[in-house]
Legacy VTK file of the C-alpha trace (Angstrom):
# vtk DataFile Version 3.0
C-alpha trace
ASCII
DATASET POLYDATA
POINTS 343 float
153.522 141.301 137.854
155.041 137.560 138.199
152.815 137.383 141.177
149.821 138.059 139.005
150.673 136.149 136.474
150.963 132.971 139.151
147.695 133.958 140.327
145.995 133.575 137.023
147.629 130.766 136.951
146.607 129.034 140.347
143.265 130.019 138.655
143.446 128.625 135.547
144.603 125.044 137.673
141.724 125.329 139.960
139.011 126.264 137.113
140.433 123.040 134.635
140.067 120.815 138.041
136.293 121.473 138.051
135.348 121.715 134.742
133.731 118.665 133.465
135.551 117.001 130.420
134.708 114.467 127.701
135.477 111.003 129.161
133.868 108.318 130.730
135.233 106.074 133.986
134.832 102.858 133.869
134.743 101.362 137.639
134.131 97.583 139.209
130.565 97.569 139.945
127.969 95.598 142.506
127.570 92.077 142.011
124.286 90.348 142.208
124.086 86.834 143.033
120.838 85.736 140.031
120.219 82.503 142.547
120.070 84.578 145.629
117.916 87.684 147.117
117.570 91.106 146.836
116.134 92.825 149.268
114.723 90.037 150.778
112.938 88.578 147.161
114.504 86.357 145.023
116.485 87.870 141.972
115.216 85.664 139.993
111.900 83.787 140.979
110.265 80.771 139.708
106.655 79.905 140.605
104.109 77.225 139.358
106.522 74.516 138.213
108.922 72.319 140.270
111.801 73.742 141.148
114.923 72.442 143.315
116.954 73.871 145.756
120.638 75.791 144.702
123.398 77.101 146.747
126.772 79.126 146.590
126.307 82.119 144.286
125.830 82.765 140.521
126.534 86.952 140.097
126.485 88.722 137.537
129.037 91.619 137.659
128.452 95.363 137.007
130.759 98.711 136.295
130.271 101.589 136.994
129.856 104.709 135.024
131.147 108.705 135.830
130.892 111.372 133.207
128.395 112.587 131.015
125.690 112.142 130.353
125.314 110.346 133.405
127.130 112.438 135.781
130.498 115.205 135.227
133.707 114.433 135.223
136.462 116.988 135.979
139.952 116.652 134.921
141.052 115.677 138.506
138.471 113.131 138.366
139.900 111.577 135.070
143.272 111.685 136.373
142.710 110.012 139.529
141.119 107.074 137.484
143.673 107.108 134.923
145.978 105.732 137.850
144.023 103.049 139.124
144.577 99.656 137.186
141.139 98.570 138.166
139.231 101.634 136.363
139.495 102.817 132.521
139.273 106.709 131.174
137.368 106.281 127.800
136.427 109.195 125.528
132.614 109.797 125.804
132.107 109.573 121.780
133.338 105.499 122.249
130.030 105.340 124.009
127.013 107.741 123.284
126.148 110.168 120.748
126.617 114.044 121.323
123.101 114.678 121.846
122.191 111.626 123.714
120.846 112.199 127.292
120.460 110.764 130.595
116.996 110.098 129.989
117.399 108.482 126.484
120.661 106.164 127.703
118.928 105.032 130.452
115.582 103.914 128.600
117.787 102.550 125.855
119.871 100.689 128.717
116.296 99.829 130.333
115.016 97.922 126.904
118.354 95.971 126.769
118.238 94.777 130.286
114.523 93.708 129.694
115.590 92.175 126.193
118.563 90.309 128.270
116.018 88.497 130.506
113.479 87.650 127.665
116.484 86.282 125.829
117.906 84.837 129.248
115.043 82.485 129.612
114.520 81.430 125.989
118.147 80.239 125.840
117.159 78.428 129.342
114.154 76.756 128.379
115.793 75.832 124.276
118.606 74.129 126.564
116.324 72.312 128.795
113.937 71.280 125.986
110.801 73.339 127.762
108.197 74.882 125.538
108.590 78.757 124.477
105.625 81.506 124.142
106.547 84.048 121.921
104.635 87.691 122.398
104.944 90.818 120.055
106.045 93.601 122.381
106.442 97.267 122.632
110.223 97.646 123.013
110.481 101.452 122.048
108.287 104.546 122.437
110.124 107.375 120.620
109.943 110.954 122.548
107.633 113.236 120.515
105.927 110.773 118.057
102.344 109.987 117.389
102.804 106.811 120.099
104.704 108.631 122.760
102.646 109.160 126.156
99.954 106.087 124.274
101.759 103.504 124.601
104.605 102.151 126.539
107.753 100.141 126.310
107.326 96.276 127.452
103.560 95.986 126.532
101.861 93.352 124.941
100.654 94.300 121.604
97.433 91.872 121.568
95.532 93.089 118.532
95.038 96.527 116.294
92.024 97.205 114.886
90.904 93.954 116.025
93.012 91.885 114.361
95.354 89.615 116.144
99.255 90.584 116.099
100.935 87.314 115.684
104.574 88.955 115.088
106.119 92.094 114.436
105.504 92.700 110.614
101.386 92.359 111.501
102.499 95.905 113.095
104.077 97.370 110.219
101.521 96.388 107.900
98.686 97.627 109.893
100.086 100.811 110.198
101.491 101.212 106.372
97.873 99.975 105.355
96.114 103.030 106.660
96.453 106.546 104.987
98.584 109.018 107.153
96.854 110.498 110.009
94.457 107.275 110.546
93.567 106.479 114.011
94.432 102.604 114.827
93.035 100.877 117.491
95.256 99.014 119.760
94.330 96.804 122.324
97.792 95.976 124.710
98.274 94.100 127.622
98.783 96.750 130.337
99.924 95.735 134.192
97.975 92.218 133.423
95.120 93.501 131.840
93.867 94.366 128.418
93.630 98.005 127.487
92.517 99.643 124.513
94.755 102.656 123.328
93.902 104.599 120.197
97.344 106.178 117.954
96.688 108.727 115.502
99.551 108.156 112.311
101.974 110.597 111.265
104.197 110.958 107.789
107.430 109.472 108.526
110.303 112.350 109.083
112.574 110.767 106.764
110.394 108.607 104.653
107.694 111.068 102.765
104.107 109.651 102.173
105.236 106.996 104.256
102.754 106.073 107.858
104.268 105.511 111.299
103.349 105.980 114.918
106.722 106.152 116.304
107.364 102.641 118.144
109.977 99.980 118.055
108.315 95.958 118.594
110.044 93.189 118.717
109.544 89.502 120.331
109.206 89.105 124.113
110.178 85.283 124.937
108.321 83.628 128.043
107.618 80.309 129.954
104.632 78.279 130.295
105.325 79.211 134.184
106.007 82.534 135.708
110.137 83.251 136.075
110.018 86.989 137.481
113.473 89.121 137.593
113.746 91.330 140.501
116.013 93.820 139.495
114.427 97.001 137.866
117.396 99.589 138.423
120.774 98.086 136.371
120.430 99.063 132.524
122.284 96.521 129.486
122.948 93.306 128.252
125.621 91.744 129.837
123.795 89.979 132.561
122.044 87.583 129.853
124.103 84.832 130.764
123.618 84.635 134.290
120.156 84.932 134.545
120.165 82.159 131.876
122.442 79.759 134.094
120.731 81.076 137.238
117.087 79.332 135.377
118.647 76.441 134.739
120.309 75.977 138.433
116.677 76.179 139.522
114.832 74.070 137.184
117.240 71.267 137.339
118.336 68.949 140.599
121.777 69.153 139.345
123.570 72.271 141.797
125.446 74.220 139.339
128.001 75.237 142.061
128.311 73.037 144.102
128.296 75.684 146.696
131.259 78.057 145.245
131.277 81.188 144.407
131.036 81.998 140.587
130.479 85.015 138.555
130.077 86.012 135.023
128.861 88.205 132.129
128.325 88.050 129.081
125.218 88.819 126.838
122.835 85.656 125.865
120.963 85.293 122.308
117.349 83.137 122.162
119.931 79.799 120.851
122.359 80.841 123.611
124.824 82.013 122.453
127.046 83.947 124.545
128.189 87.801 123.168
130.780 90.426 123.735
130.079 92.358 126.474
131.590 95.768 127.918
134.161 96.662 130.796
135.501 93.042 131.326
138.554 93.889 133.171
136.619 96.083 135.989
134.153 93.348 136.106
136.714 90.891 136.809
138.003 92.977 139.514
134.528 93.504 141.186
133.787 89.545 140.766
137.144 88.857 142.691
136.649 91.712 145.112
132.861 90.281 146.006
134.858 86.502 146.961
134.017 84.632 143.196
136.872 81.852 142.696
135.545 81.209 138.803
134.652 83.949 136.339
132.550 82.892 133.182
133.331 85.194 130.119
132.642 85.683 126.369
135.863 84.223 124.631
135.889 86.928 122.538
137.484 88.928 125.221
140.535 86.824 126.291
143.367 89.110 124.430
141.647 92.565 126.349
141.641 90.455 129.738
145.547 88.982 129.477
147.199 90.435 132.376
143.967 91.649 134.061
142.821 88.723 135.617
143.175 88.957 139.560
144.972 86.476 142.027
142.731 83.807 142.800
140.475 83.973 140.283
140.634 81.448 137.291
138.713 82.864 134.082
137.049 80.172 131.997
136.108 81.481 128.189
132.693 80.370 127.176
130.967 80.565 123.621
127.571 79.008 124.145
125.218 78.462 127.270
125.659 75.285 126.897
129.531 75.664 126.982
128.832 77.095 130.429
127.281 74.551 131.639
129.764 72.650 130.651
132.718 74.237 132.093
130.537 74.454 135.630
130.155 71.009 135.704
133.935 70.087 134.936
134.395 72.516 137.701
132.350 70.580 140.163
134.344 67.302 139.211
137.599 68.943 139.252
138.961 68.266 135.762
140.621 70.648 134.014
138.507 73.429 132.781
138.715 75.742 129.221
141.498 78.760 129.477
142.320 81.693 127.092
145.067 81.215 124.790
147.799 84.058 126.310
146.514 82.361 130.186
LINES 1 344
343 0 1 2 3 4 5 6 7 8 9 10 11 12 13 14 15 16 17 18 19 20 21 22 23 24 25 26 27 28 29 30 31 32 33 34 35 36 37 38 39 40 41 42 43 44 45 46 47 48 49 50 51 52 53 54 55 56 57 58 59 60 61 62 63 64 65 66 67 68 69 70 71 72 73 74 75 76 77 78 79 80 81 82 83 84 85 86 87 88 89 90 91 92 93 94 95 96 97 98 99 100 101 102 103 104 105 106 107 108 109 110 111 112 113 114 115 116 117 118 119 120 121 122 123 124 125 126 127 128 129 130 131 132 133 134 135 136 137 138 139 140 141 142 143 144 145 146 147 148 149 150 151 152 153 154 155 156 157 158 159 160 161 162 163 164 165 166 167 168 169 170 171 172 173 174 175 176 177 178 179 180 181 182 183 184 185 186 187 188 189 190 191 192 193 194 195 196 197 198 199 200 201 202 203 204 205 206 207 208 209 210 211 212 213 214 215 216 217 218 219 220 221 222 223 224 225 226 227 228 229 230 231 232 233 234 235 236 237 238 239 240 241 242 243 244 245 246 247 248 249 250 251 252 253 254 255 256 257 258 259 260 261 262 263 264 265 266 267 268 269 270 271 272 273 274 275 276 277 278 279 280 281 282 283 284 285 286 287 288 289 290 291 292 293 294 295 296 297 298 299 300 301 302 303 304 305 306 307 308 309 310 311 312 313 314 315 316 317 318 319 320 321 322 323 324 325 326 327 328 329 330 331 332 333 334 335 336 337 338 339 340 341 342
């Protein structure tokens, strides 16, 4: 009987070892270096306008994610990372919603990348005094709405009904001015060319009598020149600052390393400010692990990096862009550069 009993037992073990729990592992991530290649094509490239000539590296850092709903996690899975200092066991609800899926964190992660770069170079060019164009943009096609399968996320909403969208509320209002189940007449810019895409309304689930074709828009910030991001496969914010810094290295003679190796994160707004970001202390260990000497972070996460920060690398606290900049170039000239409180 005690035999048995162990049995079950052994089973029980081996069927909780498999079974996929709740959590989320945070792990150090790839870095990118924003004024190098990937793949042979320039992470981020800059045609049409002068540019100059950069060296050492500028990466932005990544984590990495294991457990739903990206992949499972099983308990032995949670408790291996629960060991490591360099990875973090989170509960899933910290991060997604109980019915969010794979497919709607990764578009969701998708539209904050592409928000991060429009952002990226509109904090760039505000810094370097360069003009802005401002476009009204698709950011958001919700799954089974009037829109969905019409129109897509990251097009250029040109006109509806022939009338020229100058900002977001010309959307709203030329939806709302239209009785429910009016067909409006979009014309977007589609892979470079204009494209005419007709949207039948709906009644608004939650808002009765009330229009709506299921979209998100929002502004999509651009230069009077082409800058072109090559990465299409890493999903959030937090690289905002880095593409921002990696614009300026290239528009400017000045070489913002100086040939070291730097890395960073930290989300970027249109005035450049720099933002809270997530999993700072596994990207400081997978900026220190890819060679970076200097890591650039939000200051708002000094207290959750104290203790974290890996031999040989020297974390400098930055609010603005422009702070960043700063700190780089004190860097260069080897004066003393801003440090966290508890560091």
């Amino acid at each position: 009987m005690a035999s048995l009993a162990g049995l079950v037992l052994l089973a029980l073990i081996a069927l909780a070892a498999v079974l996929p729990v709740p959590f989320i592992v945070l792990s150090p991530g790839p870095t990118f270096n924003t004024i190098g290649d990937v793949d042979g094509v320039p992470l981020v490239e800059i045609t049409d306008t002068t540019t100059y000539p950069v060296s050492g590296a500028l990466d932005m850092t990544t984590i990495r994610e294991e457990g739903e709903p990206r992949s499972p996690l099983t308990v032995f899975g949670a408790l291996v990372a629960w060991v490591d200092p360099d990875r973090a066991v989170l509960p899933r609800e910290l991060l997604y919603g109980d019915d969010e899926t794979t497919e709607e964190v990764q578009q969701r992660n998708a539209v904050l990348f592409s928000t991060s770069q429009s952002s990226a170079i509109a904090a760039a060019m505000n810094t370097l005094g360069e003009p802005l164009i401002e476009d009204v943009v698709v950011t958001a096609v919700v799954e089974g709405t009037p829109a969905f399968g019409v129109l897509d996320a990251g097009e250029r909403i040109i006109a509806i009904d022939g009338e020229p969208v100058r900002a977001p509320e010309d959307v709203v209002e030329a939806v709302r001015a239209r009785p429910i189940g009016s067909t409006l007449a979009f014309t977007v810019e589609r892979d470079g060319e204009e494209v005419d895409a007709e949207v039948v309304s709906a009644q608004k689930p939650d808002e009765a009598g009330v229009p709506y074709i299921g979209i998100t828009v929002g502004i999509n910030y651009r230069a009077e020149f082409p800058i072109v991001f090559a990465l299409d496969d890493i999903g959030g914010p937090s690289a905002g600052m880095m593409f921002s810094l990696a614009i300026v290295d290239k528009l400017t003679p000045e070489d913002l390393t100086g040939g070291g190796h730097v890395a960073g994160t930290g989300t970027i707004d249109p005035a450049g400010a720099v933002g809270a970001i997530g999993g700072i202390r596994q990207k400081l260990a997978g900026a220190r692990g890819a060679g970076a000497t200097v890591f650039l972070m939000p200051e708002v996460h000094c207290d959750e990096a104290a203790g974290h920060v890996p031999e040989g690398l020297t974390v400098v606290p930055v609010t603005t862009l422009q702070g960043a900049l700063d700190a780089l170039a004190a860097w260069r000239a080897g004066d003393p550069l801003p440090t966290c409180p508890a560091m």
